[in-house]
C-alpha positions, 0 to 999 in steps of 0.5 A, spaced: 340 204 764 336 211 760 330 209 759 328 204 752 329 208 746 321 210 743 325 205 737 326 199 740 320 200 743 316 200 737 320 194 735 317 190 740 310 193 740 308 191 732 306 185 732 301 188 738 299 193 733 297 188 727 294 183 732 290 190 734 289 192 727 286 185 725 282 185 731 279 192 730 277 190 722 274 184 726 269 188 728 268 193 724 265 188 720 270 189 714 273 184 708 278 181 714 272 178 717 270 174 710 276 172 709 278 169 717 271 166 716 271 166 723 263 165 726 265 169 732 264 176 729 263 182 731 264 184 738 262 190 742 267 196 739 273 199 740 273 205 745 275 211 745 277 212 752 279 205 753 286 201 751 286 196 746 281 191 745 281 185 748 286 187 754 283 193 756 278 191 762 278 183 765 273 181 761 276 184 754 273 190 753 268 194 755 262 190 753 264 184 757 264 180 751 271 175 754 273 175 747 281 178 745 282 179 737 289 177 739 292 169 737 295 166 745 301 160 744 303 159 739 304 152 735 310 148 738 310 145 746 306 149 752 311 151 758 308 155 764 312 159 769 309 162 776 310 169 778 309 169 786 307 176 789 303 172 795 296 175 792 291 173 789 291 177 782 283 178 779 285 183 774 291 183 768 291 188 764 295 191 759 295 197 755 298 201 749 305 200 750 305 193 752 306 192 759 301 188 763 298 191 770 295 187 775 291 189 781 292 183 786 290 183 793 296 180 799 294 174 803 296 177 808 293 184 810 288 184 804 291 191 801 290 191 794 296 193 790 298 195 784 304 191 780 306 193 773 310 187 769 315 186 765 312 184 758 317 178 757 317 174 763 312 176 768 316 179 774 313 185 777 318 191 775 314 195 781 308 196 786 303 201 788 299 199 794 291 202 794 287 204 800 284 198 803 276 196 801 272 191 801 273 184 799 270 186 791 271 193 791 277 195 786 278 188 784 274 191 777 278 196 773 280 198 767 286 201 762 284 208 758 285 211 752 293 213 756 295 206 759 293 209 766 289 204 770 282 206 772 280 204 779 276 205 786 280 204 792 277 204 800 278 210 800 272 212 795 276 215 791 277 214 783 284 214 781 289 214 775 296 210 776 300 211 771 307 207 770 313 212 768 320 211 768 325 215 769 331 218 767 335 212 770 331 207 767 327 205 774 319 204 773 314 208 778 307 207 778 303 213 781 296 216 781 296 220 776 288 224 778 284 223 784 277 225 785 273 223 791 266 219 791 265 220 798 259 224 797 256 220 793 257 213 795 256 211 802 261 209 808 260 204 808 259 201 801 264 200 796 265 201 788 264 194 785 264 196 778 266 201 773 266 201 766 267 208 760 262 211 757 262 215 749 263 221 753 269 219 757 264 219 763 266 213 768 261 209 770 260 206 777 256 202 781 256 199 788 254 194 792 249 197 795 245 199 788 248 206 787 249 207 779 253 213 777 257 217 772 263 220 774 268 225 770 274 227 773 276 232 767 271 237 771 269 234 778 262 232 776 258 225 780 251 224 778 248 218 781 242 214 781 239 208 787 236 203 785 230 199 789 231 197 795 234 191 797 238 190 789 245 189 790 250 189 785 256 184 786 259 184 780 262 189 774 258 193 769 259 193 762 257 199 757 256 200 749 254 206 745 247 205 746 248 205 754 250 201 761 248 194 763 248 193 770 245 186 773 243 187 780 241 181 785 234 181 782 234 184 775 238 187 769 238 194 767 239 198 761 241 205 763 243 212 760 244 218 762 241 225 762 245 231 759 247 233 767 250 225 768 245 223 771 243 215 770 235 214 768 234 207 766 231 205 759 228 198 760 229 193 766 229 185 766 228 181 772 230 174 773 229 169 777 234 169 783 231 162 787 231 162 794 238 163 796 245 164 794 248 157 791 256 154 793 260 156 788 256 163 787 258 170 791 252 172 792 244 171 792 243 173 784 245 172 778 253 171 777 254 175 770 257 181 768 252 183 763 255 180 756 254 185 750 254 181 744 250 180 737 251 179 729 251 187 726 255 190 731 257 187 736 252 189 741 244 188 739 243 183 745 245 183 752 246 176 757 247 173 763 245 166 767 240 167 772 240 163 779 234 159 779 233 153 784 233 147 780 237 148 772 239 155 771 237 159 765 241 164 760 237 169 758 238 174 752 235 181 751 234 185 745 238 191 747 235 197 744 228 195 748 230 189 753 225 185 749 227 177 751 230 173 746 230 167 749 231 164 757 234 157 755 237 152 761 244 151 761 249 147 765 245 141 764 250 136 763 254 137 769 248 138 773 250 143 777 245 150 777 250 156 777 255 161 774 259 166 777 261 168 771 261 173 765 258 168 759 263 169 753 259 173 748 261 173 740 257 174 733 251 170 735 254 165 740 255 165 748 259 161 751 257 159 759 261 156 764 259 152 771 261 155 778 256 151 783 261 148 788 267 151 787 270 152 793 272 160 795 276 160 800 271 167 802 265 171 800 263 178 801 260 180 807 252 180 807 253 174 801 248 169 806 249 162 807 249 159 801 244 153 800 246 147 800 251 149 805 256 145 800 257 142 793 262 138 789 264 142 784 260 141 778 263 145 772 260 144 766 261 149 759 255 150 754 254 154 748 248 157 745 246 160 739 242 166 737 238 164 730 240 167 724 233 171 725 232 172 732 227 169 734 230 165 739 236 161 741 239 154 740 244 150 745 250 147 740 253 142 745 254 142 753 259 138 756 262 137 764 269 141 763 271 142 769 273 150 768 277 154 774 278 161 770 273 165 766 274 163 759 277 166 754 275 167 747 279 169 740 277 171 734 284 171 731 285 164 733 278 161 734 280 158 741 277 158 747 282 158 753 281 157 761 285 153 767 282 146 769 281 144 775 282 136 775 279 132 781 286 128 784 281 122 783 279 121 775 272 121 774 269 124 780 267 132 782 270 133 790 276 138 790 282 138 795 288 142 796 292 137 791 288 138 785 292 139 778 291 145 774 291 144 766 290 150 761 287 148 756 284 150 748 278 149 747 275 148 740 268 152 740 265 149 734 265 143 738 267 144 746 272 139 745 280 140 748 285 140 743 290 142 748 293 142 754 298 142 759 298 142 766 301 148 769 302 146 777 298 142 783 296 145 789 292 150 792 298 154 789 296 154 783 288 155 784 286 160 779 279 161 783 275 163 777 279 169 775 279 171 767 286 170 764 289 174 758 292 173 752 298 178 751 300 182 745 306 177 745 302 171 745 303 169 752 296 167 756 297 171 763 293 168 768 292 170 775 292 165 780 291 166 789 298 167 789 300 171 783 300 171 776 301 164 770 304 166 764 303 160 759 307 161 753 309 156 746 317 154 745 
């Protein structure tokens, strides 16, 4: 079969364009915004050396605000089908030309791979497996201004794949460049997080507590280490104005000297308790740090802290790390913990709750958890910068049961996650029978305004993995078996 014509190609892509020219209108801040009337813009920029907005990078974009300028499913009956690759699949992704990329790790032999995927069903079109690292390293990747995907691999090394199809009309992915951080990161560390900065720099940091820039267009690697015993065990999130990186202990903002090296502009500590929780994987704040804010989409910084008895959102200022507010979250569910990125869009963030929720494995050094076990509590919140930023507000707080990292879109003003029922109504425990629901979630009040149930099982377990609304509409999501694609009839 030769290979689609350039044409038919741009047949099937202009809906995605327009979604991603609305989007980008959205956060410019321009007559679109007024007229959408929607209270959830700005969100951080688009990036010149990332993919489209809202599909670039597991959490949306760069900033991490879990926000997509794409509409999901539309009206009329929901459907779901299951792509199986016998893999847990944290990261979908899907780049200029339409095809979702997803980076999924095997149950068995735990080698990460690479699947690219047919747009319109789902199926994986070809594979390209990575040297094996630790358990989180390489599951944070990103697509680049080239649909290439930007990631780490056992082995150090920070490479580009490429999907290509050839004359006879067969897809290959391949490692399109390679440079290796072996000096720069230890042997026995791992890339946990890697994000873009404005000068086309790669940004990464490690579980150890290594923060570097890295540009492959000339070999050069900077790196700074920050205190001992700080571990970094979730991505990071960078903005025009910097890099933010939550370690176990604090959350930093940083930049880098005309050389590439990180210097540290402000540094916020938090309150981390007394010891990892169940349904976190490790000991400290679970949050990517959320870029959000009314003017451009990046005048604050958040993320959930780890204290013992009610855990508490915090959002600085990020031109000098100056607190907003330190508000408790997750009060109606009654359980203290996130392991995920908060949804940031215009003056809102959106919380879900993660204590309880039953991994089947955590990352090596993570600690016993205390208690040893919990029912998982769930609990979604969301909170409001006020007008004049002197602090912040709770909207509404509710006891939804999230099993996925919601995701919000400004073109249709919905919030969108999976749901883990519990097999008996009305209580918390977990089991292997548990039913699965996507769910759409209305902002303004946190109330589901529609479902639909997509499997039962452990097949199904979405393990708290962040979906991704695709330029057709179809809302993918990865499960601990391979990939969900819901979509409208």
């Amino acid at each position: 079969m030769p290979p689609t014509p350039r044409r038919a190609v741009a047949r099937r892509l202009l809906p995605a364009a327009t979604a991603w020219v609305v989007g980008a209108l959205l956060v410019a801040g321009t007559p679109a915004d007024a007229a959408s009337g929607s209270p959830y813009t700005p969100v951080p920029p688009a990036h010149p050396y990332a993919g489209p907005v809202g599909t670039a990078t597991m959490h949306g974009d760069t900033g991490s605000s879990d926000t997509t300028p794409l509409a999901g499913p539309g009206a009329g009956s929901l459907s779901s089908a299951r792509t199986g690759l016998f893999s847990a699949c944290p990261t979908i992704l899907v780049g200029a030309d339409g095809y979702p990329v997803a980076l999924c790790t095997p149950i068995l032999g735990q080698v990460p791979t690479v699947h690219l995927l047919d747009p319109d069903t789902g199926a994986s079109l070809t594979s390209l497996a990575l040297t094996k690292g630790s358990l989180l390293g390489g599951v944070y990747a990103y697509i680049d201004q080239d649909d290439r995907l930007v990631v780490v691999d056992g082995s150090r090394s920070l490479l580009r794949i490429g999907h290509h199809r050839d004359a006879a009309g067969a897809w290959r992915l391949s490692v399109d460049s390679s440079l290796s951080l072996a000096a720069a990161v230890p042997a026995d560390d791992a890339v946990t997080g890697l994000s873009p900065d404005w000068r086309g720099r790669v940004w990464f940091a490690t579980g150890g507590g290594v923060v570097g820039t890295a540009d492959d267009t000339t070999g050069t690697v900077r790196t700074l280490a920050l205190p001992a015993g700080e571990r970094i065990a979730n991505s990071i999130s960078t903005a025009p104005q910097g890099t933010a990186v939550t370690t176990t202990h604090a959350t930093y903002l940083l930049t880098a000297a005309a050389d590439g090296t990180p210097k540290t502009v402000w540094r916020q500590a938090y309150d981390r308790g007394q010891a990892r929780k169940p349904g976190l994987l490790s000991w400290g704040s679970g949050s990517t740090p959320t870029f959000f804010g009314p003017t451009d989409g990046t005048d604050y910084v958040t993320i959930v802290d780890n204290a013992d008895s009610t855990v508490r959102l915090h959002v600085y200022r990020t031109s000098d790390g100056a607190t907003v507010c330190s508000v408790p979250v997750l009060v109606a569910a009654g359980g203290p913990g996130s392991e995920n990125s908060p949804v940031g869009a215009g003056r809102s963030v959106f919380v879900a709750g993660t204590y309880g929720y039953p991994y089947p494995a955590v990352p090596g050094g993570a600690g016993a958890s205390v208690p040893a076990s919990a029912d998982f509590a769930g609990g979604l919140t969301r909170i409001d910068v006020r007008a004049d930023g002197s602090g912040c507000d709770p909207v509404w707080d509710n006891a939804l049961r999230s099993a996925a990292v919601p995701k919000l879109s400004t073109a249709d003003g919905r919030l969108r996650t999976v749901l883990r029922d519990p097999v008996i109504p009305g209580t918390r425990g977990t089991s292997l029978l548990d039913p699965y629901r996507y769910a759409e979630i209305d902002p303004a009040t946190g109330k589901v305004t529609r479902s639909k149930l997509v499997g039962v099982g452990s097949l199904y377990d979405t393990l708290q993995m962040a979906g991704t609304v695709a330029p057709d509409g179809s809302y993918l999501q990865g499960t601990v078996t391979g990939v969900l694609r819901i979509t409208a009839d």
